[in-house]
Short mmCIF file of the C-alpha atoms (twelve columns), coordinates in Angstrom:
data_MODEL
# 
_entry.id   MODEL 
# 
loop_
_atom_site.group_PDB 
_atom_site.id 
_atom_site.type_symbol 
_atom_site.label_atom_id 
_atom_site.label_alt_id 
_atom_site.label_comp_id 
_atom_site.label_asym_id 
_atom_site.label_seq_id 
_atom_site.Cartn_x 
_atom_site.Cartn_y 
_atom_site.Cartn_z 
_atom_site.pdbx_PDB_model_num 
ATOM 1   C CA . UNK A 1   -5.713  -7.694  -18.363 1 
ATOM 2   C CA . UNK A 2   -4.753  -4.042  -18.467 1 
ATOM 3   C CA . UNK A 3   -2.582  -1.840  -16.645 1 
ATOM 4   C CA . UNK A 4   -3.741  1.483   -16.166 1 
ATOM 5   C CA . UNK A 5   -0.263  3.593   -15.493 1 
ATOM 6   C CA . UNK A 6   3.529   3.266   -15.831 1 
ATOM 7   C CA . UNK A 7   4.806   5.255   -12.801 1 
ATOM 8   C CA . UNK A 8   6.042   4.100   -9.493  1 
ATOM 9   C CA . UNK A 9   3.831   0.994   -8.898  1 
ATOM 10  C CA . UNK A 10  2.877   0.757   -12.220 1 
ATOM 11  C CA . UNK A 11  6.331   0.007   -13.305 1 
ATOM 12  C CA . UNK A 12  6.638   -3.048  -10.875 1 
ATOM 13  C CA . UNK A 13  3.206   -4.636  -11.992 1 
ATOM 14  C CA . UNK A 14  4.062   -3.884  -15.365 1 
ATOM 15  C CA . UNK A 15  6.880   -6.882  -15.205 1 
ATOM 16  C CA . UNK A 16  5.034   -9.142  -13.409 1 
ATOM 17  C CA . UNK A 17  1.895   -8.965  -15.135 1 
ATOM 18  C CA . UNK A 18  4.235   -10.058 -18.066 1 
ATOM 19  C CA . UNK A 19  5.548   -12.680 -16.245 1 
ATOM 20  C CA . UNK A 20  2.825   -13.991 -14.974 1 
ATOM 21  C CA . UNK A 21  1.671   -17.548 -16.530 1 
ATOM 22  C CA . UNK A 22  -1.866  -17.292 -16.032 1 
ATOM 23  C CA . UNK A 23  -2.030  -13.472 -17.178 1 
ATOM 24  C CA . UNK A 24  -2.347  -11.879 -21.002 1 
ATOM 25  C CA . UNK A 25  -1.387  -8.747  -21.128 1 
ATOM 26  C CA . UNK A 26  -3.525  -6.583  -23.496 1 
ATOM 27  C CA . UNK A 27  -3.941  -3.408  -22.818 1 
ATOM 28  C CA . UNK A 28  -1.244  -0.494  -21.086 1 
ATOM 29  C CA . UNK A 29  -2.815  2.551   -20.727 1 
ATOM 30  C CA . UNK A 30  -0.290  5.586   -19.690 1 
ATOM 31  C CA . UNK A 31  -1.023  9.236   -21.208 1 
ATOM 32  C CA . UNK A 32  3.302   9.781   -21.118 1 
ATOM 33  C CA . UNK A 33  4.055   9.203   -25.109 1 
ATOM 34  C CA . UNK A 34  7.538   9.854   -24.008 1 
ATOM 35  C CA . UNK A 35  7.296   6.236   -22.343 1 
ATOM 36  C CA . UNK A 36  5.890   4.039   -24.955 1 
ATOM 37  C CA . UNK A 37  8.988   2.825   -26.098 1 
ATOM 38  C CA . UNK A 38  9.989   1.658   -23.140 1 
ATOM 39  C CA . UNK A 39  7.045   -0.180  -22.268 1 
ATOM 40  C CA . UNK A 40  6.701   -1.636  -25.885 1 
ATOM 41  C CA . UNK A 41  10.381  -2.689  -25.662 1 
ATOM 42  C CA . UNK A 42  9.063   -4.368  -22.001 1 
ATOM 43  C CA . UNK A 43  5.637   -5.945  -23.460 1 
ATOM 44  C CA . UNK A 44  6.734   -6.611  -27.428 1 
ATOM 45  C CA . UNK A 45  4.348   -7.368  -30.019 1 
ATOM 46  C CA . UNK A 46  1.523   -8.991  -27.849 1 
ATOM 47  C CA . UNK A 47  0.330   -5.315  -26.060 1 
ATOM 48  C CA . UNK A 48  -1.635  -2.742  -27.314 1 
ATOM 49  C CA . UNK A 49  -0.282  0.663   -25.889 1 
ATOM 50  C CA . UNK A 50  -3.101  3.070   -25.873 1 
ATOM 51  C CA . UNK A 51  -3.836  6.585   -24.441 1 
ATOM 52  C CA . UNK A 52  -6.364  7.134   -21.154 1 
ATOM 53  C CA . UNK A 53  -8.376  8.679   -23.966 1 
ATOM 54  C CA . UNK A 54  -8.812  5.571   -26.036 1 
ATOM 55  C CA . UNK A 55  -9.321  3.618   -22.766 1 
ATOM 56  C CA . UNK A 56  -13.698 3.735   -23.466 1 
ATOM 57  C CA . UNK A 57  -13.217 1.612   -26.508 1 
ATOM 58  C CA . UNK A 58  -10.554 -0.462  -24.842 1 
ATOM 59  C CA . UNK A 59  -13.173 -1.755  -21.989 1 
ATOM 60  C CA . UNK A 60  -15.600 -2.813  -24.418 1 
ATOM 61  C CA . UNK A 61  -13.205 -5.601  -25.906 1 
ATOM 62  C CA . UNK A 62  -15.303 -8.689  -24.150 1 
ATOM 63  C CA . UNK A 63  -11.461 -10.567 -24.026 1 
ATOM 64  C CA . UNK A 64  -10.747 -8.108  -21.204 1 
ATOM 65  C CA . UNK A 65  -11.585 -9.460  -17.770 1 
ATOM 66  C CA . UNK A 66  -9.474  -7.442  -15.031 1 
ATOM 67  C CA . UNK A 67  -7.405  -4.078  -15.313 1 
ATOM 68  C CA . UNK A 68  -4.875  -2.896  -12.731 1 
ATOM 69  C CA . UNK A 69  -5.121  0.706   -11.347 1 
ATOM 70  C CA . UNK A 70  -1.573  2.340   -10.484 1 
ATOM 71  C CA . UNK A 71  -2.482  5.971   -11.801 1 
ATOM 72  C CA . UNK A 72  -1.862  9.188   -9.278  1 
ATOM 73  C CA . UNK A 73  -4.670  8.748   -6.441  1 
ATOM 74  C CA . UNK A 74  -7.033  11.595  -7.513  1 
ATOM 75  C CA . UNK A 75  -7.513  9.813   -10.546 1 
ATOM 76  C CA . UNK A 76  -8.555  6.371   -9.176  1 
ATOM 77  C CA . UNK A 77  -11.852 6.864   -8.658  1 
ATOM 78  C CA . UNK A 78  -13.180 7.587   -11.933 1 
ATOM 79  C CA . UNK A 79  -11.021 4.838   -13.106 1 
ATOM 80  C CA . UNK A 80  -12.112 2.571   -10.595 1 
ATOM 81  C CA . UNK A 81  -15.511 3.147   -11.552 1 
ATOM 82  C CA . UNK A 82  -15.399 2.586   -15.288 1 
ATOM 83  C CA . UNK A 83  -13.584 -0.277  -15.241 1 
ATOM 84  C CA . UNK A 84  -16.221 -1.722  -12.848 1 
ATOM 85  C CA . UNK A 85  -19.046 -0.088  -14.820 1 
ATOM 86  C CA . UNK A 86  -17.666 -2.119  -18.153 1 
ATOM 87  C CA . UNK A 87  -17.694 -5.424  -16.115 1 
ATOM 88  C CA . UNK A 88  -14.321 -5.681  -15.752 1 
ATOM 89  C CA . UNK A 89  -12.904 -6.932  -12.237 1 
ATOM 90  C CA . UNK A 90  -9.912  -4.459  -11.074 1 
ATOM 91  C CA . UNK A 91  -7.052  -4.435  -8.985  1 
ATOM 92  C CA . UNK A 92  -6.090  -0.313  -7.405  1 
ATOM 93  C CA . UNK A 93  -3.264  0.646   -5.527  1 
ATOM 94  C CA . UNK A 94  -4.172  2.075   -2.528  1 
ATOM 95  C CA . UNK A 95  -5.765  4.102   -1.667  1 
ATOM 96  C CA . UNK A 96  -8.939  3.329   -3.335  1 
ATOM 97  C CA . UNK A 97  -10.572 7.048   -3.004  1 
ATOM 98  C CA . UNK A 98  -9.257  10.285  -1.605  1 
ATOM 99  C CA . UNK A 99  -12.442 10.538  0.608   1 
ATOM 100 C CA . UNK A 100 -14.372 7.739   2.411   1 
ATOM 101 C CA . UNK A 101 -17.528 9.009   -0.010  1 
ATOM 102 C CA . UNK A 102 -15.272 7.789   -2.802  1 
ATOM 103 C CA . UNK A 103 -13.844 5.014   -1.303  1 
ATOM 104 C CA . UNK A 104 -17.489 3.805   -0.356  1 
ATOM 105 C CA . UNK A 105 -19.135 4.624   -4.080  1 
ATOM 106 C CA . UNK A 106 -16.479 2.325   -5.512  1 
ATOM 107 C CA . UNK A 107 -17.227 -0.480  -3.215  1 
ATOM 108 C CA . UNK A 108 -20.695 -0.299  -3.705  1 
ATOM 109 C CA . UNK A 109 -20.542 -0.083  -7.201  1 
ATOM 110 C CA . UNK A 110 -18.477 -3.131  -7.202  1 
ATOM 111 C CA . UNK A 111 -20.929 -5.059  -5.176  1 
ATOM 112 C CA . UNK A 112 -24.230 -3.375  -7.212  1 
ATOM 113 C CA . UNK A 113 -22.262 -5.021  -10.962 1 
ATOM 114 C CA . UNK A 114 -21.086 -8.140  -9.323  1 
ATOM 115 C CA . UNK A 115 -17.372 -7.456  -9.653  1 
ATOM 116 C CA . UNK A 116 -14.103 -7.537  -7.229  1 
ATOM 117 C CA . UNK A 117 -12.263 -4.586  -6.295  1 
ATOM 118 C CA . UNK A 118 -8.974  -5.372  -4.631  1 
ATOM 119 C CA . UNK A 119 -6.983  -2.691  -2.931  1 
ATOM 120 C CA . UNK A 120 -2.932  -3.108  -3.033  1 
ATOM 121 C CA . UNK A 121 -1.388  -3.399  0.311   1 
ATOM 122 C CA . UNK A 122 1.838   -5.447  -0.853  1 
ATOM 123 C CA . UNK A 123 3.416   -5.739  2.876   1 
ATOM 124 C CA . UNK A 124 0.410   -8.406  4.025   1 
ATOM 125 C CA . UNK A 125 2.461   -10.415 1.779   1 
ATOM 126 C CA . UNK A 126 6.070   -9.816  2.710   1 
ATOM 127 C CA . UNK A 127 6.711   -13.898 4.582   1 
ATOM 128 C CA . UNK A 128 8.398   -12.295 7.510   1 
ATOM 129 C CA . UNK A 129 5.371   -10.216 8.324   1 
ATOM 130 C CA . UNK A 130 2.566   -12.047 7.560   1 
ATOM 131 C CA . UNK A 131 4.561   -15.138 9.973   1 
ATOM 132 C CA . UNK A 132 4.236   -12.275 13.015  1 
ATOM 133 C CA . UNK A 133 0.422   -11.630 12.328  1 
ATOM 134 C CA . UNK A 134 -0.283  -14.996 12.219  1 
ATOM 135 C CA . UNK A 135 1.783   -15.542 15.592  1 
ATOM 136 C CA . UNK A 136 0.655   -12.551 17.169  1 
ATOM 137 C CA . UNK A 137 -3.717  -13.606 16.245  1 
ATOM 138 C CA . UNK A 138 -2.754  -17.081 17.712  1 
ATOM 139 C CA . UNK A 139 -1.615  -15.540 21.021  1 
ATOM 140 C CA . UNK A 140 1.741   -16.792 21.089  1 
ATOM 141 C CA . UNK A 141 3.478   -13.766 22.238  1 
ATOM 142 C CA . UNK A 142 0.314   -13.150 24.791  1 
ATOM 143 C CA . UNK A 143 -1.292  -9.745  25.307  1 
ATOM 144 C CA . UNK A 144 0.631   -6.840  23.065  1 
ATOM 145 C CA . UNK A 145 2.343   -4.082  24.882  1 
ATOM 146 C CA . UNK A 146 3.829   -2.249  22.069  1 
ATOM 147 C CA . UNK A 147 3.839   -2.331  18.410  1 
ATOM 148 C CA . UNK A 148 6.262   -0.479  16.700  1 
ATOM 149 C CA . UNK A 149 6.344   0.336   12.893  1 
ATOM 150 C CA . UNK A 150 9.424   2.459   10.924  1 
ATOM 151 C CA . UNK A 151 9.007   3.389   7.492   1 
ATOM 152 C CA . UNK A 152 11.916  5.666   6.011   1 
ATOM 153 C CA . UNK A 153 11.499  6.098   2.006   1 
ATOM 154 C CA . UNK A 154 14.678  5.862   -0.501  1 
ATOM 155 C CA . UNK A 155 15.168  7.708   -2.815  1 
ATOM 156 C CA . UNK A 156 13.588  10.671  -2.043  1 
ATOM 157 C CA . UNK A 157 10.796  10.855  -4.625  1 
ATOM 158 C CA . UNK A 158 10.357  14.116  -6.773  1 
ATOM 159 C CA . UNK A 159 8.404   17.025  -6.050  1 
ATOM 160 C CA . UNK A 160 6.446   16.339  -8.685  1 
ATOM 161 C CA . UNK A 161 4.891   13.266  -7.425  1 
ATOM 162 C CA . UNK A 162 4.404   14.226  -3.936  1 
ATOM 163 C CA . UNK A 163 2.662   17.149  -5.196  1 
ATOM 164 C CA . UNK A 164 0.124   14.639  -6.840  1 
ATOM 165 C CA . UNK A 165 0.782   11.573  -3.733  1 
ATOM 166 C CA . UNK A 166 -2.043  12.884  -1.814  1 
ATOM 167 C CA . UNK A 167 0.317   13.295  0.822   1 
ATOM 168 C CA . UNK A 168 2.852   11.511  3.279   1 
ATOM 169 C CA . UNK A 169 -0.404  10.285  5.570   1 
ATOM 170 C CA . UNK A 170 -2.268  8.711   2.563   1 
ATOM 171 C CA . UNK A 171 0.429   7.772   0.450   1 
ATOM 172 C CA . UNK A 172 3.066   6.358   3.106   1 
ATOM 173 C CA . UNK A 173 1.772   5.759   6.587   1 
ATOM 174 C CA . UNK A 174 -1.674  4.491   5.216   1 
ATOM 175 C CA . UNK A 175 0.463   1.030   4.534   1 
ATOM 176 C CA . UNK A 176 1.940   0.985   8.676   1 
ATOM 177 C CA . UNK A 177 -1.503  1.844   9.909   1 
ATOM 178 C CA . UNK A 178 -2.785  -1.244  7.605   1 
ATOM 179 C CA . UNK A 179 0.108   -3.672  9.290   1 
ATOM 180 C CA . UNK A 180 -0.590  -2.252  12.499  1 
ATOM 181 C CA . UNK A 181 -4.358  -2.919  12.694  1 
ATOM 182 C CA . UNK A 182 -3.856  -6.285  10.498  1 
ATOM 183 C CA . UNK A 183 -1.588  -7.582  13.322  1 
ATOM 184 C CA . UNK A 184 -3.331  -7.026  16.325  1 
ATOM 185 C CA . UNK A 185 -6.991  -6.959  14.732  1 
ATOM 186 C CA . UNK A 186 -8.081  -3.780  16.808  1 
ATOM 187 C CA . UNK A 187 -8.740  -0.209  15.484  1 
ATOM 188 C CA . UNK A 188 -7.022  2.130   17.486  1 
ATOM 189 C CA . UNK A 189 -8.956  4.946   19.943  1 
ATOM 190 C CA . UNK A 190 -6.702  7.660   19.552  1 
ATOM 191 C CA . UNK A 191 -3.557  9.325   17.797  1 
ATOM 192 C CA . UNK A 192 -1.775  11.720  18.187  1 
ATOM 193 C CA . UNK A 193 0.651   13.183  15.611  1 
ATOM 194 C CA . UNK A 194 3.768   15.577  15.545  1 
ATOM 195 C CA . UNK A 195 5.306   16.093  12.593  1 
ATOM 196 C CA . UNK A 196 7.376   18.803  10.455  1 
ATOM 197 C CA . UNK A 197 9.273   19.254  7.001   1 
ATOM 198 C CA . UNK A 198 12.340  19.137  7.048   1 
ATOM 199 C CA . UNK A 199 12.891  19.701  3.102   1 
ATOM 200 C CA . UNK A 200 12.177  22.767  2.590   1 
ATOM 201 C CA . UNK A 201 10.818  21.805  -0.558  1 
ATOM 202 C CA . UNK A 202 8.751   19.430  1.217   1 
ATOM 203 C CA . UNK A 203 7.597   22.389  3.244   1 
ATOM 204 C CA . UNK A 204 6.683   24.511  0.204   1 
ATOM 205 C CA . UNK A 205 3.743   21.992  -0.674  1 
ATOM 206 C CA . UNK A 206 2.310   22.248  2.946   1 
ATOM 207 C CA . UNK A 207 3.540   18.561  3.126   1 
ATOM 208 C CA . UNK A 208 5.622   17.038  6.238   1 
ATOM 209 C CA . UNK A 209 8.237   14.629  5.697   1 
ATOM 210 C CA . UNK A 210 9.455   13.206  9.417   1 
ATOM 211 C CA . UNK A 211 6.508   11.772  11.122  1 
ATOM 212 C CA . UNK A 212 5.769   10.024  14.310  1 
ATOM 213 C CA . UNK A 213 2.250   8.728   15.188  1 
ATOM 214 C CA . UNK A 214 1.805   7.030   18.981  1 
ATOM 215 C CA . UNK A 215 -1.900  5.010   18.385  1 
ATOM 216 C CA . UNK A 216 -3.716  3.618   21.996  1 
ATOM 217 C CA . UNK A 217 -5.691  0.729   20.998  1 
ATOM 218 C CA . UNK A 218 -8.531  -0.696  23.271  1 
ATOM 219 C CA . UNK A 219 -6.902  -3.283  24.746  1 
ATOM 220 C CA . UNK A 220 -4.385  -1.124  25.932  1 
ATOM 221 C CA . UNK A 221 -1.623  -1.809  23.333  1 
ATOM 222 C CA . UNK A 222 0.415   1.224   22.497  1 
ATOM 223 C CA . UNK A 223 1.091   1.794   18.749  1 
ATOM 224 C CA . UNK A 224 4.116   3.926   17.839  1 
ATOM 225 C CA . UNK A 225 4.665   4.695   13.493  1 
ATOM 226 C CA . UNK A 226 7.488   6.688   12.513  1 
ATOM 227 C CA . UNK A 227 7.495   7.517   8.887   1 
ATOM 228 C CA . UNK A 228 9.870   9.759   6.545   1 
ATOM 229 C CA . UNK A 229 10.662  10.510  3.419   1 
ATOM 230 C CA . UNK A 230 14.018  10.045  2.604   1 
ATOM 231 C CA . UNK A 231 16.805  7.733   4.659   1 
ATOM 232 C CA . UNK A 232 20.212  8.463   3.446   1 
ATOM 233 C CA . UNK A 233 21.262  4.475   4.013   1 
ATOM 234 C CA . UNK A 234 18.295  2.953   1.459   1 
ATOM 235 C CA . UNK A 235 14.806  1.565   2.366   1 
ATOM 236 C CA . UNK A 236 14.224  1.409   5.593   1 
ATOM 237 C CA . UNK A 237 11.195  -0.781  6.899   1 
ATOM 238 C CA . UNK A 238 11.475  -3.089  10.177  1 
ATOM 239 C CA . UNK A 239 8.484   -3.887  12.656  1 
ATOM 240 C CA . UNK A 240 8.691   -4.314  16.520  1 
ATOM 241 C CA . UNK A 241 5.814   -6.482  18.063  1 
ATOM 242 C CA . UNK A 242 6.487   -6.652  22.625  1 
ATOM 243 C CA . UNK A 243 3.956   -8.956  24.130  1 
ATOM 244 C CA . UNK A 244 3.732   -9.976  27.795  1 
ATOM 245 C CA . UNK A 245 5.083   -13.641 26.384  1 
ATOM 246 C CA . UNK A 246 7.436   -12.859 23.058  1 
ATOM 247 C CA . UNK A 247 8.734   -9.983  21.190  1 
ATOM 248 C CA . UNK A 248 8.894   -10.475 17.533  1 
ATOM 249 C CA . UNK A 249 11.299  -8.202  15.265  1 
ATOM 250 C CA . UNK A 250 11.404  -7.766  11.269  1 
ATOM 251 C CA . UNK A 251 14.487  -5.933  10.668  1 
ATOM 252 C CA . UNK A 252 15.740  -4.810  7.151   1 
ATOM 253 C CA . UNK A 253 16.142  -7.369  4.222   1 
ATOM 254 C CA . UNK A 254 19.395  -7.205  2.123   1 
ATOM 255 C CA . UNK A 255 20.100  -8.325  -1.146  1 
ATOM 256 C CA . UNK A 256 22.860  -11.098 0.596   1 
ATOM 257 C CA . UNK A 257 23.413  -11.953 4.114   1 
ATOM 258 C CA . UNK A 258 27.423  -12.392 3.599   1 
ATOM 259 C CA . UNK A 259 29.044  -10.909 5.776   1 
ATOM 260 C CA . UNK A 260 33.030  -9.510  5.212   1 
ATOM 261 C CA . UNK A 261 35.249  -9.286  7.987   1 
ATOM 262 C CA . UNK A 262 38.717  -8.511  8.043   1 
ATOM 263 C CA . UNK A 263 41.407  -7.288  10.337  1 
ATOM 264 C CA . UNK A 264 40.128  -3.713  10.174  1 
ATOM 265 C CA . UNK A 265 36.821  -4.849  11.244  1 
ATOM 266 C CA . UNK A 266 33.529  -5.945  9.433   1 
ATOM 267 C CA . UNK A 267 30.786  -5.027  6.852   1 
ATOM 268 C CA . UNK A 268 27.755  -6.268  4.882   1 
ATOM 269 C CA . UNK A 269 25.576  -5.041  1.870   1 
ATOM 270 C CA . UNK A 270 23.573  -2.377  2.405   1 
ATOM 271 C CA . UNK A 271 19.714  -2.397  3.144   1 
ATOM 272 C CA . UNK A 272 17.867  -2.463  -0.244  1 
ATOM 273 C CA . UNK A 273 17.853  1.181   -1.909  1 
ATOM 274 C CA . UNK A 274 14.243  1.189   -2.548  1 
ATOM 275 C CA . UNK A 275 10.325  -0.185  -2.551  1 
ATOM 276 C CA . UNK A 276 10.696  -2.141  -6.184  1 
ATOM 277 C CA . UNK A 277 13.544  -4.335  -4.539  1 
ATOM 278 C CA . UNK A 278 12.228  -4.618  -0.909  1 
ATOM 279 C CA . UNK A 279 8.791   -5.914  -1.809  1 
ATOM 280 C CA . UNK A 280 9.394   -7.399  -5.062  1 
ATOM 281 C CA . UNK A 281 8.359   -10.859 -3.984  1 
ATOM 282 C CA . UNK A 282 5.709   -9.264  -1.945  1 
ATOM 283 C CA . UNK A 283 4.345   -7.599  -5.141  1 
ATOM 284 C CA . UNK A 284 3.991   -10.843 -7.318  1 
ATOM 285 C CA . UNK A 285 2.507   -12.695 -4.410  1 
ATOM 286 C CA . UNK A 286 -0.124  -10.115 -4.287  1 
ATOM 287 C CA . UNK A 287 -0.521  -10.396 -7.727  1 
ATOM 288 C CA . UNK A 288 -1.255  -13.929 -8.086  1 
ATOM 289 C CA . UNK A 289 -3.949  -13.508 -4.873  1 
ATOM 290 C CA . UNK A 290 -5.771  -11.167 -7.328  1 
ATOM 291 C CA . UNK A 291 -6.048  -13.716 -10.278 1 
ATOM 292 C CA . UNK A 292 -7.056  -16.075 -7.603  1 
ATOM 293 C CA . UNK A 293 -10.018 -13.603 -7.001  1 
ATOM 294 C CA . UNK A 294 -10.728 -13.086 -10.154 1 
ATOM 295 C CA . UNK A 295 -11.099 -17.180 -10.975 1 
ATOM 296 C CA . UNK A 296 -13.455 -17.258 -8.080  1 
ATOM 297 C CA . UNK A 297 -10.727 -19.634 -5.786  1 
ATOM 298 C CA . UNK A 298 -10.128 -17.466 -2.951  1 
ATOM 299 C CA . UNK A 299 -11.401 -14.230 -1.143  1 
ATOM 300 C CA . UNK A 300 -10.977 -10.641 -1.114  1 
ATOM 301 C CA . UNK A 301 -8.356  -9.990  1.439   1 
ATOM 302 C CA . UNK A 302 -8.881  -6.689  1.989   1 
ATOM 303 C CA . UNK A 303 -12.980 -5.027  2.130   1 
ATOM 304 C CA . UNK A 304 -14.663 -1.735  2.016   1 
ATOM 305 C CA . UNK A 305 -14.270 -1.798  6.131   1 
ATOM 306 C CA . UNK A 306 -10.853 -2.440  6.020   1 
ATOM 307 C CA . UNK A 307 -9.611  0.672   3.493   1 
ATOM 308 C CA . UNK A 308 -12.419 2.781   5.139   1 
ATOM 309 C CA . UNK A 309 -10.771 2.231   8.561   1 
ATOM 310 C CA . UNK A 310 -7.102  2.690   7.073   1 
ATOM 311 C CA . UNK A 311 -8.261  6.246   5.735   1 
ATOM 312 C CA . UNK A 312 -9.965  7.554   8.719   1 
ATOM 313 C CA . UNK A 313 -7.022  6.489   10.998  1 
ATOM 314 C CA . UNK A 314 -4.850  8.537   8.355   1 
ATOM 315 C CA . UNK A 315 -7.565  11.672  8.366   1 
ATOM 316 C CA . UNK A 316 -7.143  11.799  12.118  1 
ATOM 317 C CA . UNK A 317 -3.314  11.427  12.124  1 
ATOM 318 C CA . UNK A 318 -2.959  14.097  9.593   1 
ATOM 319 C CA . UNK A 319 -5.617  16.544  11.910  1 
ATOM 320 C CA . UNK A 320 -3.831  15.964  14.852  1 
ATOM 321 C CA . UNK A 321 -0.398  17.363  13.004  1 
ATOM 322 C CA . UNK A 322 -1.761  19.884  11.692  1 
ATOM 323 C CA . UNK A 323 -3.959  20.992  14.342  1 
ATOM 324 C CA . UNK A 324 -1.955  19.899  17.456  1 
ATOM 325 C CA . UNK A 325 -3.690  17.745  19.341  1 
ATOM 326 C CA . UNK A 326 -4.883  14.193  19.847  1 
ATOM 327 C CA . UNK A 327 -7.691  12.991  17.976  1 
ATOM 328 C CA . UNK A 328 -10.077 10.638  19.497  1 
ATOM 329 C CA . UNK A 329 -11.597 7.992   17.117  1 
ATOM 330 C CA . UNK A 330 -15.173 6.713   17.846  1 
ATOM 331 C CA . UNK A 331 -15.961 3.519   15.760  1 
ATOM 332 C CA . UNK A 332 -19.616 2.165   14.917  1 
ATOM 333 C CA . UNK A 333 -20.240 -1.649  15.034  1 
ATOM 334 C CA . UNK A 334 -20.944 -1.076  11.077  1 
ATOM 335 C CA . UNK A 335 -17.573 -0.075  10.769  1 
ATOM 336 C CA . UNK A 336 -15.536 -2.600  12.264  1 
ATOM 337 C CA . UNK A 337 -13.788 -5.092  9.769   1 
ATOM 338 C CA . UNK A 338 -15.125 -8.935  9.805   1 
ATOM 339 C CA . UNK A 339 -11.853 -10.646 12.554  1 
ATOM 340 C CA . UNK A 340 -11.476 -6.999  13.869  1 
ATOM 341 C CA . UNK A 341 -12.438 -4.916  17.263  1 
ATOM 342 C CA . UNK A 342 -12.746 -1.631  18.972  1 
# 
């Protein structure tokens, strides 16, 4: 394989493509010299480090089956597409495109040379989760009143990245509006968005960074996503599901569950500080469902219909902030996700 991008995400793949007993590393490509060393001291003598612009010659090596996208998401497109172009199956952090023409010209283009694309949304594979889905799509907790998402970032990432992130919609609530839909299997009708920057930094780059989104689905289930940017206490992520039968919560994992108590009182370790930590099991489970793909023994989890749903949702959540008002989604049949309904 090869792993387009040392940053963020690319960092976490980075170790467990290493790890990873049915994976060869061969190829990192990452345009920072300044970070060579590190990765070489990561990889050792079995991976070539090479620059984006070497990366033509690199995709004609016939050894090279699959690359792994985690470069900044106005890049991934034209990534996306020459890796697919040179027959190679890939793997892209969301979101696939910045636009739903993009997103859709990389699909096709996957299906037109034969080739998987699998988009990275590493909380389908977090246990505790993907146990409420399944519970929920079984009927166990009956008809769904309320779902309930909070995602609170930590540490606060740098200006520098969330002036290439594409933005809190597309780079943070894209992956609650993916759980949300995933668990009840319904696109939602409407949002409606407020939203403001409370960074003033944040602010500067006509970016928000406290966010609530209420969603009305059609079956009447309310949808409620609060997202932000920085939580002083660590990584914040829990899901509420209220049914007419159950509730089902997924609070915070910790690194332990002791707890300490004494005779002035009680205390535990703190939540975990950020995404590497949180999801790292999440993140080699994911990994292995892609080499799965790639040896033909199992499906795509996630389709064109699926990231083209996540990304309108996110276009009309960011138009109603901005603009001030609900937006009302209208779906076509042809747009509706195989398991899914409006």
């Amino acid at each position: 394989m090869a792993l387009f991008g040392v940053g963020r995400a690319g960092g976490i793949h980075l170790g467990n493509l290493k790890a990873h007993s049915n994976i060869s590393l061969k190829y990192v490509v990452e345009s920072d010299r300044d970070k060579w060393d590190q990765i070489e001291a990561v990889c050792g003598n079995g991976t070539k480090i090479v620059h984006p612009d070497q990366s033509k010659d690199m995709l004609s090596d016939p050894d090279l089956n699959a690359c792994v996208i985690c470069t900044p998401t106005f890049t991934h497109k034209d990534i996306i597409l020459e890796c697919l172009e040179a027959g190679k199956a890939v793997f892209s952090e969301k979101p696939i495109g910045e636009t739903p023409e993009d997103t859709k010209t990389c699909y096709m283009t996957a299906e037109k040379v034969g080739r998987p694309l699998f988009c990275g949304f590493q909380r389908r594979y977090d246990p505790t989760f993907s146990d409420i889905q399944a519970r929920v799509r079984r009927g166990e907790a009956g008809h769904i009143q309320i779902i309930k998402s909070i995602s609170r970032d930590s540490p606060l990432p740098s200006i520098d990245y969330l002036k290439i992130s594409g933005g809190i919609f597309h780079d943070c609530m894209v992956h609650d509006i993916d759980m949300q839909t995933w668990v009840l299997g319904e696109l939602p009708v409407q949002v409606h968005t407020m939203a403001n920057a409370q960074i003033p930094e944040i602010a500067e780059i006509d970016d928000y960074d406290n966010v609530v989104t209420t969603l009305k689905y059609p079956s009447g289930t309310l949808g409620i996503i609060n997202v932000n940017r920085f939580a002083a206490y660590g990584y914040d992520q829990r899901l509420e599901v209220f049914g007419m039968k159950a509730m089902y919560e997924a609070d915070n994992g910790k690194p332990n569950t002791a707890v300490y108590s004494s005779s002035s009182g009680s205390s535990s370790v703190p939540i975990f500080h950020s995404f590497p930590s949180r999801y790292e099991e999440s993140y080699a489970a994911e990994m292995d469902h892609f080499v799965d793909v790639v040896n033909g023994a199992r499906e795509l989890p996630i389709t064109y219909l699926h990231s083209s749903a996540v990304s309108k949702i996110a276009d009309a959540a960011e138009k109603s902030a901005r603009e001030g008002v609900a937006v009302d989604l209208v779906w076509d049949k042809a747009e509706i996700p195989a398991g899914y309904f409006c």
